[in-house]
C-alpha atoms as one frame of an Amber mdcrd trajectory, in Angstrom:
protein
  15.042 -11.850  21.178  15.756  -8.538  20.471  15.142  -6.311  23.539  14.447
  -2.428  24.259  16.715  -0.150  26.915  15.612   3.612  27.207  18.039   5.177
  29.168  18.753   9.251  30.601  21.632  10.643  30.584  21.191  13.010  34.127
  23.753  15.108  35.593  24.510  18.990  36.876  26.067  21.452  34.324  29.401
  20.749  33.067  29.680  17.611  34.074  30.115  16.135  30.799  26.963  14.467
  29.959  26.653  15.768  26.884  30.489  14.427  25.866  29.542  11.262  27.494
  26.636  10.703  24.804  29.134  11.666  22.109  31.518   8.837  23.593  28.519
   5.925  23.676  27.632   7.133  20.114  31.293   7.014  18.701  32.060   3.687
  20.525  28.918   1.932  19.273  29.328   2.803  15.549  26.434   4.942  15.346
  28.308   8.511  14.730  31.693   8.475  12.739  33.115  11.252  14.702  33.130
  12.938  18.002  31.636  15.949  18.183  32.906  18.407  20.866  30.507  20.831
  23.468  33.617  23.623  22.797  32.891  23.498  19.287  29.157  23.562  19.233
  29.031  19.902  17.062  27.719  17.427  19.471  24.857  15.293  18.327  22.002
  16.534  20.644  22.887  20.107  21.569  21.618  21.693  18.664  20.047  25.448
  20.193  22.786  27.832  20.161  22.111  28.567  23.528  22.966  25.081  24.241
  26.114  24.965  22.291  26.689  28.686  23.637  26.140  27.829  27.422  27.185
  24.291  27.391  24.079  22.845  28.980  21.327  20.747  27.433  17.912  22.562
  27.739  15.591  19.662  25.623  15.220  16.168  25.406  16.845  14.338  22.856
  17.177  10.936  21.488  19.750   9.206  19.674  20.039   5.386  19.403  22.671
   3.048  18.897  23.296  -0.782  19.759  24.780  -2.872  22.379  24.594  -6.884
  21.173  21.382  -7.505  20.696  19.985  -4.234  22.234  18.633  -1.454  20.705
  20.028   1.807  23.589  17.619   4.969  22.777  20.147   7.418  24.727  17.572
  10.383  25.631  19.955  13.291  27.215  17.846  15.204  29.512  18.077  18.451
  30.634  20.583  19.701  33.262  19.549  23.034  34.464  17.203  23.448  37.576
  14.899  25.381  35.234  14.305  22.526  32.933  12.950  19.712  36.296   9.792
  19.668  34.029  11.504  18.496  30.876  13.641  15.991  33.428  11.077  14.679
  35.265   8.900  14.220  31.870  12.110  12.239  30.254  12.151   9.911  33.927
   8.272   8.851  32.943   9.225   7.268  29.831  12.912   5.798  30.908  14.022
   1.651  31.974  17.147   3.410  33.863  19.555   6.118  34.698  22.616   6.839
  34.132  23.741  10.163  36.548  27.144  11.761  35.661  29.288  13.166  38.503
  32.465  15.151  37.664  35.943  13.466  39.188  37.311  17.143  40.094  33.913
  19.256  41.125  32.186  16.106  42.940  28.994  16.101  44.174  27.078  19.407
  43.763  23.838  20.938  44.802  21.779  19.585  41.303  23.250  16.492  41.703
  21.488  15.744  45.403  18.537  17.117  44.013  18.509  14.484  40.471  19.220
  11.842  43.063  16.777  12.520  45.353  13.988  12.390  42.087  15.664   8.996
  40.941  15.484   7.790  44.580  11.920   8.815  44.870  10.512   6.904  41.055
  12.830   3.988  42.158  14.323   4.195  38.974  17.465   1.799  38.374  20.932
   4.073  38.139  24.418   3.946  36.991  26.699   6.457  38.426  29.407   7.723
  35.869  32.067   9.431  37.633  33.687  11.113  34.703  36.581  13.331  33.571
  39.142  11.015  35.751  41.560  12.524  33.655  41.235  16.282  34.694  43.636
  18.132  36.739  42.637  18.189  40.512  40.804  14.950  39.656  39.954  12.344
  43.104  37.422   9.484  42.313  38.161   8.214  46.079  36.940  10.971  46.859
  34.020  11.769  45.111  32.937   8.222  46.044  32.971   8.971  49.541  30.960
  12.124  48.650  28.615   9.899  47.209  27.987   7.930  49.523  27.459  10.659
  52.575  25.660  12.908  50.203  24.155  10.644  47.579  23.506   7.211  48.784
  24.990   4.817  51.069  24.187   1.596  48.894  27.066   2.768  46.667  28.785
  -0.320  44.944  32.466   0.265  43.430  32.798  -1.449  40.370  36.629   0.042
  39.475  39.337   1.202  40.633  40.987   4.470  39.006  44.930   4.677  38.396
  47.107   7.723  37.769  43.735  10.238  38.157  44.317  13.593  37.467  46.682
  13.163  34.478  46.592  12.397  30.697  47.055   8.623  31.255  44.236   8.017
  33.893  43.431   4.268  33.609  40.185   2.733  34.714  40.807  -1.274  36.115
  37.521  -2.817  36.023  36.149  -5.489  38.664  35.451  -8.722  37.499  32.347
 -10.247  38.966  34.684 -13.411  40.313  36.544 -11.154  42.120  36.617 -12.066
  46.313  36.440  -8.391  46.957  34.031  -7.221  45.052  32.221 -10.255  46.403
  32.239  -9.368  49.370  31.492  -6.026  49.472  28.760  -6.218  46.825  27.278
  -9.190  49.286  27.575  -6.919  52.345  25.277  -4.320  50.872  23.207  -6.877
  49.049  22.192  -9.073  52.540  20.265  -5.788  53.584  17.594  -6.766  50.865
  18.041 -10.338  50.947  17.793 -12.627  53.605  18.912 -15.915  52.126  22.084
 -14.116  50.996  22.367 -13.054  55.097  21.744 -16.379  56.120  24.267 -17.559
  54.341  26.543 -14.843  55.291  25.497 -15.449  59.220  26.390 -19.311  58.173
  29.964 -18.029  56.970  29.302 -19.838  53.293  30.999 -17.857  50.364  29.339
 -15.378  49.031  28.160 -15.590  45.333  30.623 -15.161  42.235  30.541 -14.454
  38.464  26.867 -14.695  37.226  25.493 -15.533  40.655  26.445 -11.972  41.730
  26.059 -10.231  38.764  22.184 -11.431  39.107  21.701 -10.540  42.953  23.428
  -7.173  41.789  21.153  -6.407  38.759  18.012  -7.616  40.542  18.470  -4.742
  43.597  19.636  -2.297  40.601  16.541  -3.022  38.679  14.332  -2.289  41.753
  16.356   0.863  42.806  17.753  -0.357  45.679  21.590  -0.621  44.718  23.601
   2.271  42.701  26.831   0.849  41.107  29.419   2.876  40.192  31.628   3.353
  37.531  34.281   5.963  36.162  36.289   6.931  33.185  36.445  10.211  30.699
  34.739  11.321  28.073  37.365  12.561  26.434  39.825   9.747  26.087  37.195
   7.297  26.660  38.442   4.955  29.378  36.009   3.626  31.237  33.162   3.926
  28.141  33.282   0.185  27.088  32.863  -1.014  31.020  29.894   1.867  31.163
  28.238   0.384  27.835  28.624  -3.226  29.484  26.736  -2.519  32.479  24.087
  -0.692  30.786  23.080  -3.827  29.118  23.827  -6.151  32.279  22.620  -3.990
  35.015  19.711  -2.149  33.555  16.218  -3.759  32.834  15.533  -3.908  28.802
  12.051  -4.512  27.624  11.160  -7.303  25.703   9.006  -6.841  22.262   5.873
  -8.084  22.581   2.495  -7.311  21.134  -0.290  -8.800  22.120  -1.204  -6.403
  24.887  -3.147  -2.955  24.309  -1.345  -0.180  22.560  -0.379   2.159  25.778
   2.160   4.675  25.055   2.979   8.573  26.178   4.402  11.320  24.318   7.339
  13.040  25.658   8.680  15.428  23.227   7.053  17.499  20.445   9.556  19.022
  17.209   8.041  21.135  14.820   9.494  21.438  11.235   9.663  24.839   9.398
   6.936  24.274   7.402   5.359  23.836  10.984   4.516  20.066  10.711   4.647
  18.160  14.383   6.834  15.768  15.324   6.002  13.640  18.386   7.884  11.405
  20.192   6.040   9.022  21.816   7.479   5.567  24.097   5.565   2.846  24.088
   4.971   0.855  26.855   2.894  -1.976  25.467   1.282  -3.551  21.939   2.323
  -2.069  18.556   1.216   1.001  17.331   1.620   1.003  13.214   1.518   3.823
  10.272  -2.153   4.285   9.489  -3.687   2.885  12.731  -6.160   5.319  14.189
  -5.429   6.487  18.098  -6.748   8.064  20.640  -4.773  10.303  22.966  -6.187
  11.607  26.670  -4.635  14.873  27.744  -1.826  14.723  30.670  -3.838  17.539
  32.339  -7.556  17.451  32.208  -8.085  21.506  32.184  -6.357  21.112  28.536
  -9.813  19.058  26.984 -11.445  15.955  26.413  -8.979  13.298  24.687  -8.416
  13.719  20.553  -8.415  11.277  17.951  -6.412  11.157  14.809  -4.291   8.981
  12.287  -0.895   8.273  12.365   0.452   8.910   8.804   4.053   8.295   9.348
   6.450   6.389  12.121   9.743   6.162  12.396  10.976   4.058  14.685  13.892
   5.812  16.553  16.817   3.435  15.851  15.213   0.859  14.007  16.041  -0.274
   9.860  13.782  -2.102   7.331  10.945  -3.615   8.171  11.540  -3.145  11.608
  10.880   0.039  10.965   7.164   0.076  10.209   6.039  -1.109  13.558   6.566
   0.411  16.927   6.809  -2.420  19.671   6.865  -2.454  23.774   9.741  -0.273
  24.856  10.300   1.423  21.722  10.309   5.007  21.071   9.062   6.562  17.653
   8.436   9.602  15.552   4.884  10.029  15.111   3.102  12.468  12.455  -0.059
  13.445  11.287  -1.562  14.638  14.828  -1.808  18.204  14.758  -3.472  18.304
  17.653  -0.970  16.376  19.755   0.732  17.631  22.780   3.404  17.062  25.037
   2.210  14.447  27.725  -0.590  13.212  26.073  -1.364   8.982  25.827  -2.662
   6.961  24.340  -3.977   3.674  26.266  -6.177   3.706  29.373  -3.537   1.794
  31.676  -0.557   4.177  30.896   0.474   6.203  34.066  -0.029   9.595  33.754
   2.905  11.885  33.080   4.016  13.953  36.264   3.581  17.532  35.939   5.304
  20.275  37.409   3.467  22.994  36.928   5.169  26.496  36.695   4.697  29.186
  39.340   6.017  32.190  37.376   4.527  34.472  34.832   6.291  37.212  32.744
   4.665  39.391  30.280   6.689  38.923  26.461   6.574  41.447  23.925   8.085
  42.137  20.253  10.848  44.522  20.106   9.515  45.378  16.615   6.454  46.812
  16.514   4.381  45.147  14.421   5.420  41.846  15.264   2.722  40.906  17.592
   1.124  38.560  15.145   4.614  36.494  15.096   5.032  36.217  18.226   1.988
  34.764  19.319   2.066  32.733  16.372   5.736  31.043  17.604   4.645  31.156
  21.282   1.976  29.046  20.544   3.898  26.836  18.315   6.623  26.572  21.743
   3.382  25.639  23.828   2.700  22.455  22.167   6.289  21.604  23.267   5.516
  22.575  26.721   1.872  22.824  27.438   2.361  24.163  30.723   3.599  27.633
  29.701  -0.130  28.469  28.878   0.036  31.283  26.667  -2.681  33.964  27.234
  -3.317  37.497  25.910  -3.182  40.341  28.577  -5.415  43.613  27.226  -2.942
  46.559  27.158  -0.050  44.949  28.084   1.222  41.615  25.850   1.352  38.380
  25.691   1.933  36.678  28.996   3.169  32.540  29.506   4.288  30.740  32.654
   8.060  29.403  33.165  10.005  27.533  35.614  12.526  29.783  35.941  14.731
  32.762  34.914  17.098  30.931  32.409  13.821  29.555  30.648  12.888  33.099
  29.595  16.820  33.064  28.042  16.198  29.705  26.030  12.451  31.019  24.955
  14.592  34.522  23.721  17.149  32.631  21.905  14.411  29.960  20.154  11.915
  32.743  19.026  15.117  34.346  17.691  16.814  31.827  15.949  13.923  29.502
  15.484  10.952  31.907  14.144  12.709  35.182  13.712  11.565  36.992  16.328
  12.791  39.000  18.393  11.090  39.411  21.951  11.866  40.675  25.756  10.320
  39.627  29.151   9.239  41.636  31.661  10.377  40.824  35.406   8.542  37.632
  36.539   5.370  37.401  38.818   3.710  34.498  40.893   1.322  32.950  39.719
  -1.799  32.529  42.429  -4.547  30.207  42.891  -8.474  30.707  44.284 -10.552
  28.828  46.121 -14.457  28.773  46.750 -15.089  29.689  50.772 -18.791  29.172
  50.406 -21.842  28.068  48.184 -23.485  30.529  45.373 -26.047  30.276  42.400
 -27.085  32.035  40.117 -29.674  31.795  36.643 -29.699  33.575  33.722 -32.815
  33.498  31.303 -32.045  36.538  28.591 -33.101  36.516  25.173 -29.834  37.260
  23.726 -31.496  38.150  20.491 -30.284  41.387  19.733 -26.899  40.414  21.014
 -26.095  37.028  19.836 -29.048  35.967  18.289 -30.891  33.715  20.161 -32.811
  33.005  23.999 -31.153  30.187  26.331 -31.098  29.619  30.036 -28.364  28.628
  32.204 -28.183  27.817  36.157 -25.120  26.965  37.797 -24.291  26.656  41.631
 -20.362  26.452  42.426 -19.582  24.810  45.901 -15.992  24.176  47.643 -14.734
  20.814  46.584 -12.123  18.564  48.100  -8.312  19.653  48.304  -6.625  18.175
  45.389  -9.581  17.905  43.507  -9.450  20.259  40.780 -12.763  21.414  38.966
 -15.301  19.278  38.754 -18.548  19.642  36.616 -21.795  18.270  37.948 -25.658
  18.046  36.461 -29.046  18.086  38.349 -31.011  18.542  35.940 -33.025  15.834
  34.036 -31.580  13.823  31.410 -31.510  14.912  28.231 -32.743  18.569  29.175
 -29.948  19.655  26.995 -28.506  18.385  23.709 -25.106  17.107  23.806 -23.307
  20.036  21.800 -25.272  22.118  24.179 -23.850  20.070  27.384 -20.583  19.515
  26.178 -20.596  23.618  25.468 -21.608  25.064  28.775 -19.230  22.388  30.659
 -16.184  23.507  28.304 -16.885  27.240  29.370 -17.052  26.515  32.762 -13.611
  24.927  32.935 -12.694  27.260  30.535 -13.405  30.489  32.352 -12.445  29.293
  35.670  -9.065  29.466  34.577  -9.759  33.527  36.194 -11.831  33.911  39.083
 -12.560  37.206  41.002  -9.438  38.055  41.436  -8.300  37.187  37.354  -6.338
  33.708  38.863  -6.773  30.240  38.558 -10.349  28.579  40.673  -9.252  25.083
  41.777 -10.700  22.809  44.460 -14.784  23.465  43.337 -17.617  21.922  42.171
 -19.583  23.261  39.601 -22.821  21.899  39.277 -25.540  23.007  36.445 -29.166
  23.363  38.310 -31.104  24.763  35.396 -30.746  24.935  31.707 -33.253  25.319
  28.220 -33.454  27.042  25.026 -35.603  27.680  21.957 -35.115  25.600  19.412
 -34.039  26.397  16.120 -33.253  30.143  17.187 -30.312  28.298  19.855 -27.090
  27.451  19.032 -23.911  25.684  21.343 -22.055  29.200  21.173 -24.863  30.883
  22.554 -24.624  28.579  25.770 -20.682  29.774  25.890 -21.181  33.323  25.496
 -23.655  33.353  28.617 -22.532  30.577  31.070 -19.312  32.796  31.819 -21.555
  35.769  33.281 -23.651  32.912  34.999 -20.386  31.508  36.800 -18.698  34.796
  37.234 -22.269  35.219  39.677 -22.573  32.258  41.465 -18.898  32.085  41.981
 -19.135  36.522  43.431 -21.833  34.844  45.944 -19.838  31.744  46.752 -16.582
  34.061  47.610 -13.121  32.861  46.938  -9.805  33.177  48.822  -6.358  33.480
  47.140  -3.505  31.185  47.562   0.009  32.136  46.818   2.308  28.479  46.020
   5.242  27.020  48.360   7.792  24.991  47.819   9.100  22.354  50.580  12.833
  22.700  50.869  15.729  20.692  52.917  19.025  22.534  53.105  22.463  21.087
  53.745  24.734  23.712  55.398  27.999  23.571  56.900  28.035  24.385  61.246
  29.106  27.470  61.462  26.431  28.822  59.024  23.550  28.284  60.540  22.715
  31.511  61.846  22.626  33.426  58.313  21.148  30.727  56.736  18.418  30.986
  59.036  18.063  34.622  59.654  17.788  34.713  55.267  15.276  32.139  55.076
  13.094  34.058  57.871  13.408  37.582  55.681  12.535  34.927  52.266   9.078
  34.428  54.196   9.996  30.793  54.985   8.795  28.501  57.880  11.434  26.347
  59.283   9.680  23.183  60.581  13.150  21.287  61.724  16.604  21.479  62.064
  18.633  18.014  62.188  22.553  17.671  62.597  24.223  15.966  60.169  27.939
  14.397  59.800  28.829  17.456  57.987  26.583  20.117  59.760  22.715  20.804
  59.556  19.984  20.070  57.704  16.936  22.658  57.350  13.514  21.759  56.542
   9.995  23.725  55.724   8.203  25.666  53.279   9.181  28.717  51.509   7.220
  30.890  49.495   7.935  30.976  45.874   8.129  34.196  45.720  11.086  34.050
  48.122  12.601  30.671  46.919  14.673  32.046  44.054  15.976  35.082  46.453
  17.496  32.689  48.869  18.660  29.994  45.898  20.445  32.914  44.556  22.009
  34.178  48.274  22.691  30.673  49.392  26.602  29.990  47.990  27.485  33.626
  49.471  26.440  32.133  53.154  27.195  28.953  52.634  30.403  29.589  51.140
  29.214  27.027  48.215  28.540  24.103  50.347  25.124  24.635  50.618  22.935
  21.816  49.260  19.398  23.194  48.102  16.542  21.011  47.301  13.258  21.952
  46.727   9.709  20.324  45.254   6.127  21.690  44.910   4.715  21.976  48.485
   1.291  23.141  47.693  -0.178  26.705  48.721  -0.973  28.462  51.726  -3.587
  31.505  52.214  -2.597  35.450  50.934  -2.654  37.187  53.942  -3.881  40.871
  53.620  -5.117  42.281  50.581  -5.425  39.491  47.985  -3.173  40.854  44.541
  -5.096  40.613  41.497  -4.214  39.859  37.743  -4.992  41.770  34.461  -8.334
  40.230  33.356  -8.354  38.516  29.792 -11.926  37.356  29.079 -14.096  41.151
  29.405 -15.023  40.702  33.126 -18.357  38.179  32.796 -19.186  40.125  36.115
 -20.302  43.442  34.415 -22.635  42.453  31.253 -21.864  46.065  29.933 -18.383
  45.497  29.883 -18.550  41.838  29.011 -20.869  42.219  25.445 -17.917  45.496
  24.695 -15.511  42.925  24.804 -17.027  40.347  22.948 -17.811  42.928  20.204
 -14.565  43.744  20.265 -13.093  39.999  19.631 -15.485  40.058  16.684 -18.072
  37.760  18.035 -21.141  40.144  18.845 -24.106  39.901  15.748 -23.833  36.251
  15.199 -26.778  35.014  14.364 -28.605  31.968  15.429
């Protein structure tokens, strides 16, 4: 039976990821060449910043075979300001493999891949690679990776002659007594009929008895073997493609489960047709069938339905080809709507989103070009939702981003990719508010002379649970509204909470219509969202919000003597150290950190630390502004003054409509 192995390719810059796809291509028959990162011709760098930089800043996927299994290689980003296009790529992967360099070791990225692997319990390989570099020690970058990494590190070679030209990799055979051993050792921590028959002093298991106990603990993330070799002269790569198949869990084709799938990666064509690449978890999904996709995040709509009018099945030939099976990835089309994250199927998980914290204002460097650029930025949206493009009056066009080198890659596509030319202003944090008390308010105008028609709208807006988002609520009767009418004023709300008082993000509220009507046939749906914004924008003035500024919890690895600065930088970087914990190599550092000040001390940290520093961070939630709350450019005419609101909707063409 023909089985299904999605796997990442994971590792920090310049470790030779992007050569090791090359080498699993080129030894599998699927390219007839290597390409080369130096010489900007590898198979899925293909941005010239990528080829410029040498680091990967998008997903891609390129499939080849192993036996009887179809490998979609997907090489993930690298860069710490692409962990929302890894962790995106982890949702839809069977397994891991994480590239180490033999001469740089373990580095800061590295620890903080690992720690996201750990956490999903996703199965890994670790590649040690470039064995044949000068200044090359897999011993010890082995023992790195198993004080820094892991200490369920399994061995599965031995490297000779490292650091030269004619580095040879001797493989372990599973009969081996000393892998046995060792591998049985590590294993008897998980299994306790292996320990009792250790305690019992019986043999431990050989050939495909290990190799079983050691894919079993792979497969649940519990063991990390390791392997090494190079890229470049490709020892090593045949023992790497073995264990991929024996170590790593495939999925087997099968269809008579729902069609649950999620899409991980949008392309756009020139003619601006979209791509979207979408894994599927279980059932078939087939050209023609109609779908229906749910949105990743709720605040981006109700789900969408459309027809598929072309897949490709990534890797696939023939009639295989025409239907996308359990574990498969294809190339979907006809969805215009479609958007990174999105699924189809009510049991598939949800795809983890890390939402950005930073906004920077982009303009054209030609004047006139404002039309362009929105048009491309909009166009780069659908590739990553979360960069929520938004117009700011009198100064540009603002999105959200992860991270300084981000604003580089969006430069260099807009450039390259759409002709436009664009800069960024310095980057801001991006707030949150929250309700601090209960408010209602009721509007009955006849809008006649404005929009054409009389409605009524009622809304009260209450704190709701942390965590919670927005959430829309009714009290009045059933049926009081019609559905376009419903659906209209519920859309607006979630819609213009995206700026509350102070112009940022409401979360954590409940929003809860207590009054509605309307004249029928003068009423239409748009009247209902031109007035429930000045309705909201009231309750939510009486409710009262407070701002929140985001954190990020952080653990830092520092060497002894170090301490002190570290320390005395993370107090003037607004952090609050909750613990510090000696290590065998020094101290570790935990707490929250403003995000505001997390980038300052990222960028100060291998000046203290003398480059030994280990910094790992993950959303941490927000805490309160204190003093004067900071406000943000408004965007939707200030609902709050009706004067100033009805200017600006005359002035986005959408005063005198008639009913």
């Amino acid at each position: 039976m023909t089985t299904t192995l999605n796997i990442g390719i994971l590792a920090h810059v310049d470790a030779g990821k992007t050569s090791l796809t090359e080498r699993l291509l080129y030894d599998a028959g699927a390219i007839d060449r290597l390409g080369s990162v130096d010489s900007g011709d590898t198979r899925t760098d293909t941005g010239r910043i990528e080829r410029e930089r040498g680091i990967t800043v998008r997903t891609a996927v390129a499939p080849f075979r192993i036996g009887d299994t179809r490998v979609n290689l997907i090489d993930t980003p690298g860069h710490a300001d692409f962990v929302a296009e890894v962790e995106r790529a982890l949702s839809v992967l069977d397994g891991a493999v994480l590239v180490l360099s033999a001469v740089e070791g373990v580095q800061a990225h590295t620890c903080l891949l690992m720690r996201v692997l750990r956490e999903m319990r996703l199965p890994v390989l670790l590649f040690v690679n470039k064995v044949d570099r000068g200044g090359a020690d897999p011993e010890r970058v082995f023992e790195q990776i198993r004080r820094r990494l892991t200490d369920r590190a399994l061995a599965l070679d031995t490297v000779r002659d490292p650091g030269t030209r004619g580095a040879r990799v001797l493989p372990f055979t599973w009969d081996a007594p000393d892998l046995a051993v060792r591998a049985s050792e590590m294993l008897a921590e998980e299994d306790d009929a292996l320990l009792a028959a250790l305690v019992d002093d019986r043999p431990p298991p050989l050939g495909a008895a290990l190799r079983g106990r050691v894919r079993d603990q792979v497969g649940r993330g519990l063991l990390y073997p390791v392997l090494s070799g190079s890229a470049t002269t490709g020892v090593g790569g045949p023992e790497l493609s073995a264990a991929l198949t024996e170590l790593l869990p495939a999925t087997e084709e099968r269809g008579s489960e729902e069609a649950c799938g999620t899409v991980f990666a949008i392309e756009r064509s020139a003619s601006g047709e979209k791509t979207g690449y979408l894994r599927l978890h279980s059932g078939v999904l087939r050209a023609r069938d109609r779908v229906l996709f749910a949105r990743a995040d709720p605040e981006d709509g109700d789900p969408h339905q459309g027809r598929v009018t072309h897949l490709e099945v990534v890797g696939a030939e023939g009639e295989r080809g025409r239907a996308l099976t359990a574990g498969g990835i294809g190339r979907i089309r006809g969805l215009p709507g479609l958007r990174v994250g999105d699924r189809i199927g009510v049991s598939t998980a949800p795809v983890r989103l890390v939402r950005p914290a930073l906004e920077s204002i982009v303009r054209p460097t030609v004047e006139g070009d404002e039309h362009r650029l929105h048009a491309a930025l909009s166009a780069l949206s659908d590739q990553d939702p979360l960069i929520r493009l938004r117009t700011v009056p009198g100064e540009g066009l603002s999105i959200l981003l992860h991270g300084e080198v981000q604003k580089e890659v969006v430069a260099d596509t807009l450039a390259t990719e759409f002709g436009v030319e664009a800069v960024f202003e310095p980057s801001s944090v991006v707030h949150t508010e929250r309700p601090v008390g209960s408010g209602t308010a009721t509007e009955e105008i006849d809008l006649a002379r404005e929009i054409g028609g009389p409605v009524t709208v009622g809304l009260r807006v209450d704190p709701g649970e942390e965590g919670s988002g927005v959430v829309f609520r009714r009290e009045t009767e059933l049926g009081a509204l019609l559905a376009a009418y419903d659906h209209a004023v519920e859309d607006t709300v979630r819609d213009a909470l995206r700026q509350g008082l102070y112009g940022w993000p409401v979360t954590d509220c409940v929003v809860t219509l207590v009054r509605s009507g309307y004249i029928a046939p003068l009423t239409e749906a748009v009247h209902f969202r031109l007035l429930t914004p000045m309705v909201l924008m009231r309750a939510l003035d009486a409710a009262g919000t407070r701002v929140y500024e985001p954190v990020r919890e952080f653990e830092l690895d520092l060497p002894e003597d170090v301490l002190s600065a570290a320390l005395s930088r993370l107090h003037v970087c607004g952090a609050r150290v909750c613990g510090t914990d000696r290590t065998a190599e020094g101290w570790r550092v935990t707490g929250e950190i403003p995000v505001r000040g997390a980038d300052a001390f990222r960028t100060r940290l291998p000046g203290i630390s003398r480059g030994e520093g280990v910094w790992w961070t993950r959303p941490g939630g927000d805490l309160p502004v204190r003093g004067r709350p900071p406000r943000r450019t408004r965007t939707d005419g200030n609902p709050l003054d009706p004067g100033e609101y009805l200017v600006h909707l005359g002035n986005a063409g959408r005063a005198g409509i008639s009913g």
